[in-house]
C-alpha positions as CSV (number, residue, x, y, z in Angstrom):
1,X,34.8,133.9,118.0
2,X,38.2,134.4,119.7
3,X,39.0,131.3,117.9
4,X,38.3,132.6,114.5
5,X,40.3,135.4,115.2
6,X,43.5,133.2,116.3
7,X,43.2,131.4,113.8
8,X,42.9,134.6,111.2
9,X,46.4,136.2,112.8
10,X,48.2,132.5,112.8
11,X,47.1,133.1,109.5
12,X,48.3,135.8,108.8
13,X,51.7,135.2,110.4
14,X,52.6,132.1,108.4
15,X,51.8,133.2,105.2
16,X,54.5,136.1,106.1
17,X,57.3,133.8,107.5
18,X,56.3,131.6,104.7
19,X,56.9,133.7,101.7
20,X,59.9,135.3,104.2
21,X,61.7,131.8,104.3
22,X,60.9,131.4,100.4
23,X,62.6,134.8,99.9
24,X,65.6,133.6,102.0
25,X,66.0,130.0,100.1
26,X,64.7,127.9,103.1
27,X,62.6,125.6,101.7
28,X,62.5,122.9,104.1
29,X,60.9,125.2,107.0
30,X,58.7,127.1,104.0
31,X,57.2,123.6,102.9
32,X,56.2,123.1,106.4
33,X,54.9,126.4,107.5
34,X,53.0,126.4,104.1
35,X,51.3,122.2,105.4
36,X,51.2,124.0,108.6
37,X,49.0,127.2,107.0
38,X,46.7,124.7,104.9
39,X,45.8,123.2,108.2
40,X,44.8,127.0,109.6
41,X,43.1,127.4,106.3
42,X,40.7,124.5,106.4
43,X,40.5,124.9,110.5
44,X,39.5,128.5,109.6
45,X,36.8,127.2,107.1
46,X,35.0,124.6,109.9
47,X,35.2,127.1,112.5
48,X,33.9,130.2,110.7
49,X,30.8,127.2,109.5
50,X,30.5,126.6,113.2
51,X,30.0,130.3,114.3
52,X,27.3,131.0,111.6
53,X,25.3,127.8,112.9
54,X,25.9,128.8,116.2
55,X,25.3,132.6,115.7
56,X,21.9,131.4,113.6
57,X,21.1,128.6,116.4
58,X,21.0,131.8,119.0
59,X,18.8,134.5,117.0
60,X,16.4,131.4,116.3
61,X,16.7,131.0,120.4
62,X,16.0,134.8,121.2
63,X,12.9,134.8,118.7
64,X,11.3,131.8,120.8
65,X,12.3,133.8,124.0
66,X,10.3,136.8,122.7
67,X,7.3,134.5,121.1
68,X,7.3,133.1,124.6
69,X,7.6,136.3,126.5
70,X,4.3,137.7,124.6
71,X,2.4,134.7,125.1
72,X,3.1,134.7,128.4
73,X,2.2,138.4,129.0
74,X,-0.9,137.6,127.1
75,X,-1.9,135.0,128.9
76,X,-1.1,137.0,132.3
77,X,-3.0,139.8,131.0
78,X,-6.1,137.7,131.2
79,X,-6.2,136.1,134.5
80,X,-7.4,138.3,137.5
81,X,-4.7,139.2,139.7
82,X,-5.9,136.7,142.6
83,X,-5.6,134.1,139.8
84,X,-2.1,135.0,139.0
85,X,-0.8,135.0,142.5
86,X,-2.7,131.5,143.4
87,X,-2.2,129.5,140.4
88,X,-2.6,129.4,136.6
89,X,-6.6,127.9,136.1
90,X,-8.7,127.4,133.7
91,X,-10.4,130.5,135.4
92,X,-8.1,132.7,133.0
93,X,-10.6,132.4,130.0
94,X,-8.3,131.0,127.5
């Protein structure tokens, strides 16, 4: 995330020195501040893809956690306490 939102302020600084050198007649450094902000652009692009997969990747994570949490309490909520303590057995009535 921090990486998105260098990228988005490099971003947004180029684009003003950019159009800044333009203004000024210095095309030489605005040719390669404008490669240099295509380069941001597409970085911006696979690493904004990146944080959606990841973001997605953990929400799928934290609905198995909770699936497994229930289960778990479920299966807990069956076994006598002695059970519990000693070890999980068939004992618990699945």
């Amino acid at each position: 995330m921090t990486q998105v939102k260098r990228l988005e302020q490099e971003e947004r600084e180029l684009r003003a020195k950019t159009a800044a050198n333009l203004r000024a007649g210095n095309h030489d450094l605005a040719s390669q501040q404008a490669l240099r902000l295509q380069t941001v652009q597409r970085e911006l692009v696979e690493n904004r893809t990146q944080l959606g997969s990841a973001e997605a990747t953990y929400k799928e994570l934290l609905r198995a956690r909770d699936v497994f949490t229930t289960a778990s309490q479920s299966l807990l909520g069956r076994c006598p306490g002695w059970v519990r303590i000693s070890t999980m057995s068939p004992l618990c009535n699945l």
